[in-house]
MIPATOR-557376 format. One record per residue (C-alpha): residue number from 0; x negated, y negated, z negated. Coordinates in steps of 0.25 Angstrom, whole numbers, plus 5000, padded with zeros to 4 digits. Example, Ala and Ser with C-alpha at 12.3 -4.5 7.8 and 13.67 -1.06 7.14 Angstrom:
% residues 2
REC    i    c1    c2    c3
REC    0  4951  5018  4969
REC    1  4945  5004  4971
END
This chain:
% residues 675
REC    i    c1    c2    c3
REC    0  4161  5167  3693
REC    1  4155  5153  3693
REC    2  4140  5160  3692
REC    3  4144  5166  3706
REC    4  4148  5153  3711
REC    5  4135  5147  3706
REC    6  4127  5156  3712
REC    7  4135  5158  3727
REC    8  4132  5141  3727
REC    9  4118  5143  3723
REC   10  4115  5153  3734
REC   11  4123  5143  3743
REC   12  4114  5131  3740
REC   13  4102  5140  3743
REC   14  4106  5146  3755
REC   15  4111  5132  3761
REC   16  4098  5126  3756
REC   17  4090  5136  3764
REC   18  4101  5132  3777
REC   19  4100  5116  3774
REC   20  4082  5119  3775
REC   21  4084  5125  3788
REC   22  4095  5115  3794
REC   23  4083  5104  3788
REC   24  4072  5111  3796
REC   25  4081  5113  3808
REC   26  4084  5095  3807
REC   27  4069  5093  3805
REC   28  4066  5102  3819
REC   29  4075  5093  3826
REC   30  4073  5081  3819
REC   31  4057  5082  3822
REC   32  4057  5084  3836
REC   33  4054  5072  3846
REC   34  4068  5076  3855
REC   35  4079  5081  3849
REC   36  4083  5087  3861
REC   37  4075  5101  3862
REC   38  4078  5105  3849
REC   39  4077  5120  3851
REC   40  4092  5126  3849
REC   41  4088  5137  3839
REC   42  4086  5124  3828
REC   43  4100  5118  3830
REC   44  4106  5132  3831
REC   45  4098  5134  3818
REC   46  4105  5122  3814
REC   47  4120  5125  3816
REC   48  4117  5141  3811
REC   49  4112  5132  3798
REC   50  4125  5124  3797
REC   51  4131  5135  3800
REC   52  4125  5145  3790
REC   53  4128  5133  3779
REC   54  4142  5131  3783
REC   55  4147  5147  3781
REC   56  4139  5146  3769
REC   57  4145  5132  3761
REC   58  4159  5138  3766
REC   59  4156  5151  3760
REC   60  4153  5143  3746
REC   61  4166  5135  3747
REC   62  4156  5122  3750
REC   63  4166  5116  3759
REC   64  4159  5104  3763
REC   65  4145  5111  3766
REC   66  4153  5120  3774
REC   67  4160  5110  3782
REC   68  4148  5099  3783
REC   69  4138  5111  3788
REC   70  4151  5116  3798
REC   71  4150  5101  3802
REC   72  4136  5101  3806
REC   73  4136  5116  3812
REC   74  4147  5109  3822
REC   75  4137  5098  3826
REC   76  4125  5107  3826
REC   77  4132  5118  3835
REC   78  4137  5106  3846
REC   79  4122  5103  3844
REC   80  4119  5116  3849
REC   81  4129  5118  3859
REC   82  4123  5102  3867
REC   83  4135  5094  3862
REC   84  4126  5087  3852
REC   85  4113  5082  3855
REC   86  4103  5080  3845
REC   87  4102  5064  3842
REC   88  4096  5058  3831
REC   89  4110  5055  3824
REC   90  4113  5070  3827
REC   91  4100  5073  3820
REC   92  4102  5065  3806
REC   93  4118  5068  3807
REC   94  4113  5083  3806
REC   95  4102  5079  3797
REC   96  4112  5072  3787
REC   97  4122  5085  3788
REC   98  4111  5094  3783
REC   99  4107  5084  3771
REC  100  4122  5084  3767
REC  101  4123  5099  3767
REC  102  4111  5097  3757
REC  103  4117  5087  3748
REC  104  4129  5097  3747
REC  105  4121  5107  3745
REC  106  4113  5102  3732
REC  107  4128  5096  3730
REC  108  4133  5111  3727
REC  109  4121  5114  3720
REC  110  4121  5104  3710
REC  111  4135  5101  3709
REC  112  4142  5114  3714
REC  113  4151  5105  3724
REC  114  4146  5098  3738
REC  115  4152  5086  3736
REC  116  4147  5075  3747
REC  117  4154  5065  3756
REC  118  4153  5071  3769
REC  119  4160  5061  3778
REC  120  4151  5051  3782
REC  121  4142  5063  3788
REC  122  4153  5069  3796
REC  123  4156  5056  3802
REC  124  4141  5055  3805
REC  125  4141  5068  3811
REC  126  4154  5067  3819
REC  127  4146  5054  3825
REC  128  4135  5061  3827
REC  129  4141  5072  3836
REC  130  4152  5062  3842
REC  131  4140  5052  3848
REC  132  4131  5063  3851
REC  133  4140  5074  3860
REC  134  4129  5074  3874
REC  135  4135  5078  3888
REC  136  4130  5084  3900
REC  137  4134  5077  3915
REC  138  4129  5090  3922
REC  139  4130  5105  3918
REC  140  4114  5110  3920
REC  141  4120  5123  3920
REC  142  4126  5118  3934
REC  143  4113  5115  3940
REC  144  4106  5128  3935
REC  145  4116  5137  3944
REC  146  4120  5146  3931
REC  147  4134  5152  3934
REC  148  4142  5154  3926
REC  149  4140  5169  3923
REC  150  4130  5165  3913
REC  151  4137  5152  3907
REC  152  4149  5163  3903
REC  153  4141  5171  3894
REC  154  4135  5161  3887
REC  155  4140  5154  3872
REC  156  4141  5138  3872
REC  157  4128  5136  3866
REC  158  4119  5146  3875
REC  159  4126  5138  3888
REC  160  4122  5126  3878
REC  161  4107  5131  3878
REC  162  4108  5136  3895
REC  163  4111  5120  3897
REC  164  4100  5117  3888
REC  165  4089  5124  3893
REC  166  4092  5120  3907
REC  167  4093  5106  3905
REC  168  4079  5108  3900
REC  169  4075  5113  3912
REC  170  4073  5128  3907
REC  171  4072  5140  3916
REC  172  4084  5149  3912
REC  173  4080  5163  3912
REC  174  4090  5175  3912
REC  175  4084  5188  3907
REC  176  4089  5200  3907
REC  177  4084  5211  3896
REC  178  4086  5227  3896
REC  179  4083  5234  3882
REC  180  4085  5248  3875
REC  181  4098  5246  3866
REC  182  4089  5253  3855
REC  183  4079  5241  3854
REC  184  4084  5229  3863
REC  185  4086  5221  3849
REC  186  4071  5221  3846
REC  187  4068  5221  3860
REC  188  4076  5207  3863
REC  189  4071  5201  3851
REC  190  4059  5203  3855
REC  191  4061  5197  3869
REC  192  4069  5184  3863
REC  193  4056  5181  3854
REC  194  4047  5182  3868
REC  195  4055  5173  3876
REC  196  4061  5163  3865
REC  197  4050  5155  3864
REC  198  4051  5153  3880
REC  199  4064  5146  3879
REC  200  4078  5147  3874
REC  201  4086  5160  3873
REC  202  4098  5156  3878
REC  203  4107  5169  3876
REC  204  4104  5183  3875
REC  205  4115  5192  3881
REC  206  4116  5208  3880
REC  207  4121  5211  3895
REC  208  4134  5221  3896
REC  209  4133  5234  3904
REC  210  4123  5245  3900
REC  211  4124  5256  3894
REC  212  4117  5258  3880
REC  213  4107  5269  3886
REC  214  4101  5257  3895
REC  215  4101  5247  3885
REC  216  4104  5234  3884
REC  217  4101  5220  3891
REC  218  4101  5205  3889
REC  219  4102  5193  3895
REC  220  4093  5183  3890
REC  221  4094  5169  3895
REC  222  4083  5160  3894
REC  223  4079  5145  3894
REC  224  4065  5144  3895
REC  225  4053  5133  3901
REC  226  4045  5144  3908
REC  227  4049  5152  3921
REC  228  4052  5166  3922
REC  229  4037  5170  3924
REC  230  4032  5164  3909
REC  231  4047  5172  3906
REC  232  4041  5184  3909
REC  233  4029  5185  3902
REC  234  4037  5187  3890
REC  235  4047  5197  3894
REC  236  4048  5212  3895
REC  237  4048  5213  3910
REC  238  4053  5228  3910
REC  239  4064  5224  3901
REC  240  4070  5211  3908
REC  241  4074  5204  3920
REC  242  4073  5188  3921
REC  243  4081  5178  3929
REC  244  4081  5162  3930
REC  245  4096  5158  3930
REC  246  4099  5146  3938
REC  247  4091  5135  3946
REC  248  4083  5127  3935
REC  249  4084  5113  3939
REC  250  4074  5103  3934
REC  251  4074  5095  3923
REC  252  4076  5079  3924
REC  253  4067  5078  3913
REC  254  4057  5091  3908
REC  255  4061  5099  3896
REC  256  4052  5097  3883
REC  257  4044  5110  3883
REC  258  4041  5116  3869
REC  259  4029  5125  3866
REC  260  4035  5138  3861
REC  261  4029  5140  3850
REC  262  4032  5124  3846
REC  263  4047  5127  3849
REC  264  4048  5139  3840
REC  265  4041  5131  3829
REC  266  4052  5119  3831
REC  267  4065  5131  3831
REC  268  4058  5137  3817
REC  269  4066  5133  3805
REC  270  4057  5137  3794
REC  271  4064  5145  3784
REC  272  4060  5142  3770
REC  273  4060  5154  3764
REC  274  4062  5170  3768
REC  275  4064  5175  3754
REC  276  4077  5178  3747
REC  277  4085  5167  3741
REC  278  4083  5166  3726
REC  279  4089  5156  3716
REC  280  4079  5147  3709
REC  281  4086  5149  3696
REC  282  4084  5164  3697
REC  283  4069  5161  3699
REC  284  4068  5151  3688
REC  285  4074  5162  3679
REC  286  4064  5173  3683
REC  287  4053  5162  3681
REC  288  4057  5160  3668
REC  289  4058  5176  3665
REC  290  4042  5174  3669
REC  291  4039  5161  3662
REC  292  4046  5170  3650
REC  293  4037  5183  3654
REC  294  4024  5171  3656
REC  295  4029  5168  3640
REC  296  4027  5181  3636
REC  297  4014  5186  3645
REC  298  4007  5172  3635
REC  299  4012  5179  3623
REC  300  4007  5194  3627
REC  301  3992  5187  3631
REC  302  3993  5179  3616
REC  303  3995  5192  3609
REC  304  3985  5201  3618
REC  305  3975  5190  3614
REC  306  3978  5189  3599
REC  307  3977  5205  3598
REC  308  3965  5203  3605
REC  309  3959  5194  3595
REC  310  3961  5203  3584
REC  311  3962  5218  3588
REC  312  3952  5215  3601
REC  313  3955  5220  3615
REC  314  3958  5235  3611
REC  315  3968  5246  3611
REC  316  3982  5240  3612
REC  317  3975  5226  3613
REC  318  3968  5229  3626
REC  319  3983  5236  3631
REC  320  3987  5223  3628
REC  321  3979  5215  3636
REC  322  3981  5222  3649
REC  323  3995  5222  3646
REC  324  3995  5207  3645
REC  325  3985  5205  3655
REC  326  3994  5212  3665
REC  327  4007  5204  3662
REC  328  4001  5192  3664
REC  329  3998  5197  3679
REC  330  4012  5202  3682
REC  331  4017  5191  3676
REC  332  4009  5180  3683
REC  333  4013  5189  3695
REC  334  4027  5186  3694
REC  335  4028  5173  3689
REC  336  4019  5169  3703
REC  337  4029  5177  3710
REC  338  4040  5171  3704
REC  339  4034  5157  3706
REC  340  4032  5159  3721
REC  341  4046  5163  3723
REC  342  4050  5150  3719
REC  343  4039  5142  3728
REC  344  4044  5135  3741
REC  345  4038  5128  3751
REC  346  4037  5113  3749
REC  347  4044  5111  3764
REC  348  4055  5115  3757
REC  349  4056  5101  3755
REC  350  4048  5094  3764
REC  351  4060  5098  3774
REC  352  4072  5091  3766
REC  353  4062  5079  3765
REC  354  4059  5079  3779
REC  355  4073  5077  3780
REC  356  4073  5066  3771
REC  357  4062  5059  3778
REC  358  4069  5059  3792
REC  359  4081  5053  3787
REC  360  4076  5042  3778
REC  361  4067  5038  3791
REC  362  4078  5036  3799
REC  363  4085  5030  3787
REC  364  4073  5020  3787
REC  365  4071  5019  3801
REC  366  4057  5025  3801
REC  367  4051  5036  3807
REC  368  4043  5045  3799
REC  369  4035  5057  3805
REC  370  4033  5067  3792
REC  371  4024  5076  3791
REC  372  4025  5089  3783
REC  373  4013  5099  3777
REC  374  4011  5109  3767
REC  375  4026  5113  3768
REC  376  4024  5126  3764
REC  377  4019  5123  3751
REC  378  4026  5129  3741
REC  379  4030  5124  3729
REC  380  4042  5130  3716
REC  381  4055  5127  3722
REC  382  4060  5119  3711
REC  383  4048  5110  3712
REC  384  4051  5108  3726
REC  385  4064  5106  3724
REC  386  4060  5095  3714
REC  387  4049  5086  3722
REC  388  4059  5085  3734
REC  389  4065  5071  3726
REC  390  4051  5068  3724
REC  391  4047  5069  3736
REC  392  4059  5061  3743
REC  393  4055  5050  3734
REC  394  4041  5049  3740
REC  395  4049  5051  3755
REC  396  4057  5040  3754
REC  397  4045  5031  3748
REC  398  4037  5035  3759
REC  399  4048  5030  3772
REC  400  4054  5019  3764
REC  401  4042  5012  3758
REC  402  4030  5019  3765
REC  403  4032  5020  3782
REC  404  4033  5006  3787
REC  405  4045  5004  3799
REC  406  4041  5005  3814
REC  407  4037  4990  3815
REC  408  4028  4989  3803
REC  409  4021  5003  3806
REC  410  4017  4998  3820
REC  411  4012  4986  3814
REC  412  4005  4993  3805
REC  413  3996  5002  3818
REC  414  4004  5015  3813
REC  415  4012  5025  3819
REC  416  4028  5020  3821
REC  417  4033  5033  3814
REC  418  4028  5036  3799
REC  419  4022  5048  3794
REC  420  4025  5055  3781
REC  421  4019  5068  3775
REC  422  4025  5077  3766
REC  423  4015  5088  3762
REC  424  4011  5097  3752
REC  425  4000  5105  3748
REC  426  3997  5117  3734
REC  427  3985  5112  3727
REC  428  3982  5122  3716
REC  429  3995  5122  3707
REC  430  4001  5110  3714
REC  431  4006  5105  3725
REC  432  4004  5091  3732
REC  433  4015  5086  3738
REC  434  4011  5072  3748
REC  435  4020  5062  3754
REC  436  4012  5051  3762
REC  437  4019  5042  3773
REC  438  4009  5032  3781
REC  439  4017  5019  3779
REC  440  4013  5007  3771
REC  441  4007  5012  3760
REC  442  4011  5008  3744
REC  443  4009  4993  3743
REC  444  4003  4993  3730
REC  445  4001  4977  3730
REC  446  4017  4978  3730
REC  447  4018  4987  3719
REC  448  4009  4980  3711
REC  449  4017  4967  3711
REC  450  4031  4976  3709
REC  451  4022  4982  3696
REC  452  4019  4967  3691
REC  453  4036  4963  3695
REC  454  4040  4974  3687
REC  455  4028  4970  3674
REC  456  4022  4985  3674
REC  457  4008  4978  3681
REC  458  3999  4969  3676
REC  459  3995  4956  3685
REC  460  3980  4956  3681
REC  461  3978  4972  3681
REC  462  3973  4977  3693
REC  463  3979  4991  3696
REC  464  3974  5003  3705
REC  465  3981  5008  3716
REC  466  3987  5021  3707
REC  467  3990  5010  3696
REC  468  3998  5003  3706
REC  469  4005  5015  3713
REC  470  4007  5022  3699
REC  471  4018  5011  3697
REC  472  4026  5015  3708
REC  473  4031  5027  3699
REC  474  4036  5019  3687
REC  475  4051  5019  3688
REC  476  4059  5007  3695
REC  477  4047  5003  3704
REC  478  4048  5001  3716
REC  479  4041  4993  3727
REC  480  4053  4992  3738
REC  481  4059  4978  3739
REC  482  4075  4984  3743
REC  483  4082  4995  3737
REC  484  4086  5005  3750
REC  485  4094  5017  3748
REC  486  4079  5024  3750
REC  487  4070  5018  3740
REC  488  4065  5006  3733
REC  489  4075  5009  3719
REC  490  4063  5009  3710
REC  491  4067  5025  3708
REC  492  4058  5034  3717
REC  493  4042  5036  3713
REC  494  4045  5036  3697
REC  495  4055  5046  3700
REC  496  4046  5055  3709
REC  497  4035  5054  3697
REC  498  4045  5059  3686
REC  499  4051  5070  3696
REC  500  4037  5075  3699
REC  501  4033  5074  3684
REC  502  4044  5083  3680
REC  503  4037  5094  3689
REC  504  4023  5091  3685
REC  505  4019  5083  3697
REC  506  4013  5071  3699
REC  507  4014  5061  3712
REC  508  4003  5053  3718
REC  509  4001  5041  3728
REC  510  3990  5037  3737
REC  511  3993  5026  3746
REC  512  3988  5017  3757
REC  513  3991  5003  3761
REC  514  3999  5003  3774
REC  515  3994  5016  3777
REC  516  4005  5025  3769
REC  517  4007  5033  3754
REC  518  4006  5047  3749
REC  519  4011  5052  3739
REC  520  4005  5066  3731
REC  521  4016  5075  3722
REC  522  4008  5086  3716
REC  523  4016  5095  3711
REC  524  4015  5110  3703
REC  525  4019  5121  3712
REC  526  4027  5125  3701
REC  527  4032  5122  3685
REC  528  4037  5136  3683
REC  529  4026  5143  3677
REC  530  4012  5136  3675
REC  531  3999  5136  3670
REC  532  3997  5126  3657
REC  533  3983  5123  3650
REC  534  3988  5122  3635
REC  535  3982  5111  3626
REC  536  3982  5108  3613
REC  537  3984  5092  3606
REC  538  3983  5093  3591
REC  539  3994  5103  3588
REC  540  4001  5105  3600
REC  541  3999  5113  3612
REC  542  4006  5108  3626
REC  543  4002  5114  3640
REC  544  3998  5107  3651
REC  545  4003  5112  3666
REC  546  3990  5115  3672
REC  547  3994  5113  3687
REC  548  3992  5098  3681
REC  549  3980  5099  3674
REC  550  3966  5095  3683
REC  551  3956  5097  3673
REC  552  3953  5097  3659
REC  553  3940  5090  3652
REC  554  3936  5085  3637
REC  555  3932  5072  3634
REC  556  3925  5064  3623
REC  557  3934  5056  3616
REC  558  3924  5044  3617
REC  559  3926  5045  3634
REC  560  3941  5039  3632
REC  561  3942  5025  3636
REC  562  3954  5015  3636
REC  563  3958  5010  3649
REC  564  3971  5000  3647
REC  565  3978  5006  3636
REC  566  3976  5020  3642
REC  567  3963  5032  3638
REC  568  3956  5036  3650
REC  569  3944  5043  3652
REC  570  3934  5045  3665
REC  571  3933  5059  3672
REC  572  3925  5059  3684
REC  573  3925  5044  3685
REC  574  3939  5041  3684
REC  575  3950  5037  3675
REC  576  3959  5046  3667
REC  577  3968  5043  3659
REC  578  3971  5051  3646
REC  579  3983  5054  3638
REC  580  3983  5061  3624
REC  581  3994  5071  3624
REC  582  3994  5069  3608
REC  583  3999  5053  3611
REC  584  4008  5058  3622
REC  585  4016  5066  3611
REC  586  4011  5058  3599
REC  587  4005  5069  3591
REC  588  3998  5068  3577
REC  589  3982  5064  3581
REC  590  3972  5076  3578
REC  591  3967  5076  3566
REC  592  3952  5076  3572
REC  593  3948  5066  3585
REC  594  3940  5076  3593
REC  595  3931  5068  3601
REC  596  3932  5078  3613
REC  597  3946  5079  3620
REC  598  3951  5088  3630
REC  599  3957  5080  3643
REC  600  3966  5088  3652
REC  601  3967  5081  3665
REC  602  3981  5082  3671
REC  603  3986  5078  3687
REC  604  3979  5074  3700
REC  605  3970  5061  3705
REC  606  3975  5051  3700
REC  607  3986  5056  3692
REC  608  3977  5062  3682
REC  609  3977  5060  3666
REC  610  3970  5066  3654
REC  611  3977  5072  3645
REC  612  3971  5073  3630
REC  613  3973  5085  3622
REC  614  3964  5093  3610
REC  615  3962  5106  3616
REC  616  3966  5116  3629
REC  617  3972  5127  3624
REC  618  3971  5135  3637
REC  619  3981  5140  3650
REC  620  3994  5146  3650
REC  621  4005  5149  3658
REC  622  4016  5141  3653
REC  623  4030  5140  3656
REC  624  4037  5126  3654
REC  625  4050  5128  3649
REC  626  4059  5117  3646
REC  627  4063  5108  3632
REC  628  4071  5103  3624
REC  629  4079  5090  3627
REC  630  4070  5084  3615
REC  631  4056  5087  3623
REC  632  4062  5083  3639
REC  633  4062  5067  3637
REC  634  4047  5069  3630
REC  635  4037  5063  3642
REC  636  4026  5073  3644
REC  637  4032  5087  3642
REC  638  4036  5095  3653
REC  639  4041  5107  3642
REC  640  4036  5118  3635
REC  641  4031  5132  3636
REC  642  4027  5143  3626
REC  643  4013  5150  3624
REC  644  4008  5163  3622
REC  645  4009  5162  3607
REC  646  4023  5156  3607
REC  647  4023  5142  3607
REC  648  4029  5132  3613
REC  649  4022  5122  3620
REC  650  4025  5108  3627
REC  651  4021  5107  3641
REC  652  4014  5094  3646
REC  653  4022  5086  3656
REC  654  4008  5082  3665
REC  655  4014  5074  3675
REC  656  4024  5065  3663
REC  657  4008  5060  3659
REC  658  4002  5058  3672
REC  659  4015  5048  3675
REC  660  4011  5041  3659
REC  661  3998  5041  3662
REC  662  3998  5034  3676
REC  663  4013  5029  3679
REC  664  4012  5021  3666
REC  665  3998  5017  3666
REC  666  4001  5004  3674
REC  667  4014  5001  3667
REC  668  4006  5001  3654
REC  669  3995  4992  3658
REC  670  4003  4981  3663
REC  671  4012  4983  3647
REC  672  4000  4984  3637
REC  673  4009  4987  3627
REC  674  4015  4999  3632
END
């Protein structure tokens, strides 16, 4: 009985995430546009069916306060519809709040099992918010358009809403009457809507009483629309319909803002972010283990193919063998890509919650930021988006807090009032670069320097570089902000987004620019569930080494190794890496023979790159990580284990644990020599 329950609350969760992201979109739309006002209806409608949809669904789950919070908004977005609530700004973030709410009581249910929130300050805000903003009209337009009354009598609350609306926009208002065959006048209507909705507004479609079935059936359409009857016309069936202007259209005080078609259907689209069925991650996750199982065992068919091949050559059984093997190891790669592309979503996934995000800590703020999205529909493993999105908050709320400069200090400057962020992603290979830049004021890396010297982890004599300097902002408790706010400025943010990204095998990057603005780089795997791994060798242990992290690979002489401040470094294509010997990492026994030629396997990207030193490369292989023991997971620089074709068990190499050693610490151990 309590499995049913589970998994009636876990198909609850999913279906009112999928409803929060389009009640998100809907916000965005509105929130986006220079006037509120010509919001096309279908988005607030979309809005209140949302509220709607999520009220019938929480009650159905017994969630009382979802149901009643989302039966709250759906009363405020329907008056919205129906004119008795303009759009003002407090109406926009009352709204705005309401649906991030219903997310916290969501995730609240998922991690928890209850939806425990204190919902009375937003209901005070909301009942506020539709108190102040309740508009009235001082003359009926209706009135001056002549329309009697036989029109008004058929029509619901909301399509006389609509009539009033488009006339006081100064819209023709077309009556058109439309015969069809009762055998095809649903596909025949359909068709008709899609040729004249992007005209205008439909405002109602009624089917006329009267004839008889053998002479079919008709409708009375009524329309709102910038053109006349003559551009009407072009579109319609003439054969079919008769058309009529209702009433004496008066002119408008002030012209109606006009909207391209084709830009009006693009504003009223809300994105739907995916058409497949609905799966439960944890289902995926268990098939992809089935397959990381089969993965296990196609390594252990290819090792015995390959010893039998050795000794009986390629043969009879042998060669039978081979094909065999050779064949499971396509259908096998075929499924695992297959399963691994199910669990793919696009990035925007995200990006839409932290546009959310954005808008409200620049009001917070008192800034205005102007974002700009790309690469949206990069795709990436569900849980890895799912994992980035703290992440990438962090760097968001850097980026308005510390990065764009206020209104005053902007103009100053000789830069545009409103700030610019941009969120973007892009697939390189294996990975994916995830970028959030602003074009404020830049890192002010004298500052950081002197908060390194208050706090003894720099040098007064040393001279750092620009990476030096920005590689202290990811040790733990620094920060550069002079007041703690309710933002930022706790000494808890960029560590925390290197160790969050580390666990996923991923590395983040700055470049900045004084008083020009920051960018930050995440580059990420596109996935951690099955990988490619080059296998090495150091002494008598074998490790793998995830090869979405490995650049290159090279061998050195031993006498190319130089000392720079405590630390081995050698020079590839004239400059600096750093090395570290796997076999100090893990403090194993010295070889008995110093080979003068070593093997250096170059892990990360620009200037987060190291050399690792091992003995020998073994080779590739698709590995799976599986997880250890409590006794391994506090060991720095193991992500886990996996098993090979002959049976044994493996450490996998945590890349990005000694990327943050090598260069995170190198400035801390320079200014303490005895570290």
């Amino acid at each position: 009985m309590k499995s049913k329950k589970s998994d009636s609350l876990k198909d609850f969760v999913a279906e009112a995430e999928e409803i929060l992201d389009g009640l998100n979109q809907c916000l965005l739309q509105i929130d986006s546009a220079a006037d509120k006002t010509p919001v096309k209806p279908d988005v607030v409608n979309a809005l209140f069916r949302g509220a709607h949809t999520l009220k019938g669904i929480s009650g159905v789950a017994g969630l009382d306060k979802i149901s009643k919070l989302s039966h709250v908004l759906e009363e405020m977005l329907d008056r919205m519809r129906l004119g008795k609530l303009s759009l003002s700004e407090n109406v926009i973030s009352t709204l705005m709040q309401g649906v991030e709410t219903l997310r916290q009581l969501v995730q609240s249910v998922h991690t928890r099992g209850d939806d425990g929130v204190d919902l009375q300050p937003l209901y005070q805000k909301i009942e506020q918010a539709v108190t102040l903003q309740t508009p009235s009209h001082s003359q009926n337009p209706m009135e001056q358009m002549g329309i009697g009354p036989e029109l008004l009598k058929v029509l619901t609350e909301y399509e006389t809403h609509r009539l009033m609306e488009n006339i006081k926009q100064g819209r023709h208002i077309i009556e058109v009457k439309a015969h069809f065959d009762l055998q095809s006048f649903d596909r025949d209507l359909s068709q008709m809507m899609s040729s004249v909705q992007n005209l205008g507004e439909v405002i109602t479609t009624l089917p006329s009483s009267g004839l008889s079935p053998d002479k079919g059936i008709e409708f009375n359409i009524v329309l709102g629309i910038e053109g006349n009857i003559e551009g009407l016309k072009t579109h319609l069936p003439l054969d079919k319909v008769t058309i009529r202007e209702i009433g004496n259209r008066p002119t408008p005080a002030e012209p109606a803002a006009t909207v391209a078609p084709e830009q009006a259907e693009s504003r009223a689209t809300v994105k739907s972010l995916s058409q497949s069925i609905r799966v439960d991650i944890t289902k995926l996750d268990s098939l992809l283990n089935v397959v990381g199982e089969l993965v296990l065992n196609k390594a252990v068919i290819n090792q015995i193919g390959k010893e039998m091949m050795q000794t009986q050559g390629l043969v009879g059984s042998v060669a039978e063998l081979f094909k065999a093997s050779q064949d499971l190891d396509r259908r096998v790669t075929e499924l695992q890509e297959g399963l691994i592309e199910i669990r793919m979503v696009p990035v925007g996934q995200i990006f839409e919650r932290l546009t959310l995000a954005i808008r409200k800590l620049s009001r917070e703020l008192s800034k205005e930021v102007n974002l700009l999205i790309s690469g949206e529909e990069t795709k990436l493993d569900k849980s890895m988006v799912e994992a980035v999105a703290d992440p990438l908050l962090h760097l968001i709320r850097n980026a308005i807090d510390h990065g764009i400069e206020s209104k005053e200090d902007r103009k100053l400057a000789g830069k545009p009032e409103i700030g610019t962020i941009q969120l973007s992603a892009v697939q390189r290979g294996n990975t994916v670069a995830i970028e959030v830049s602003d074009d404020g004021r830049g890192i002010d890396l004298e500052r950081v320097y002197q908060k390194a010297l208050q706090k003894g982890i720099a040098e007064k004599e040393k001279t750092y570089s620009q990476n030096e300097l920005l590689n202290f902002l990811f040790l733990p408790g620094f920060s550069t902000a002079n007041h703690v706010t309710e933002v930022s400025g706790r000494g808890v943010g960029l560590d925390v987004v290197s160790k969050n990204l580390a666990r996923l095998n991923g590395m983040v990057d700055i470049e900045t620019l004084q008083g020009k603005g920051t960018k930050f780089i995440i580059t990420l795997p596109i996935t951690l569930v099955i990988i490619k791994a080059l296998i090495i060798r150091v002494g008598s242990e074998l490790y793998a080494i995830p090869l979405n992290a490995v650049s290159e690979s090279l061998m050195i002489e031993r006498r190319e190794i130089k000392t720079v401040e405590q630390r081995e470094v050698v020079q590839l294509r004239n400059q600096t890496l750093s090395l570290l010997h796997i076999s100090d990492i893990f403090s194993l026994p010295p070889a008995e023979k110093q080979e003068e030629r070593l093997y250096v396997i170059v892990v990360g990207l620009a200037e987060k790159r190291i050399g690792l030193v091992v003995d020998s490369i073994e080779g590739q292989q698709e590995i799976v990580i599986k997880a250890i023991g409590e006794t391994l997971r506090t060991v720095p620089g193991i992500a886990g284990a996996t098993e090979l074709g002959n049976r044994q068990v493996i450490l996998v190499l945590d890349v990005g644990a000694f990327i943050e050693e090598a260069t995170r610490s190198s400035s801390a151990r320079s200014a303490n020599p005895n570290h």
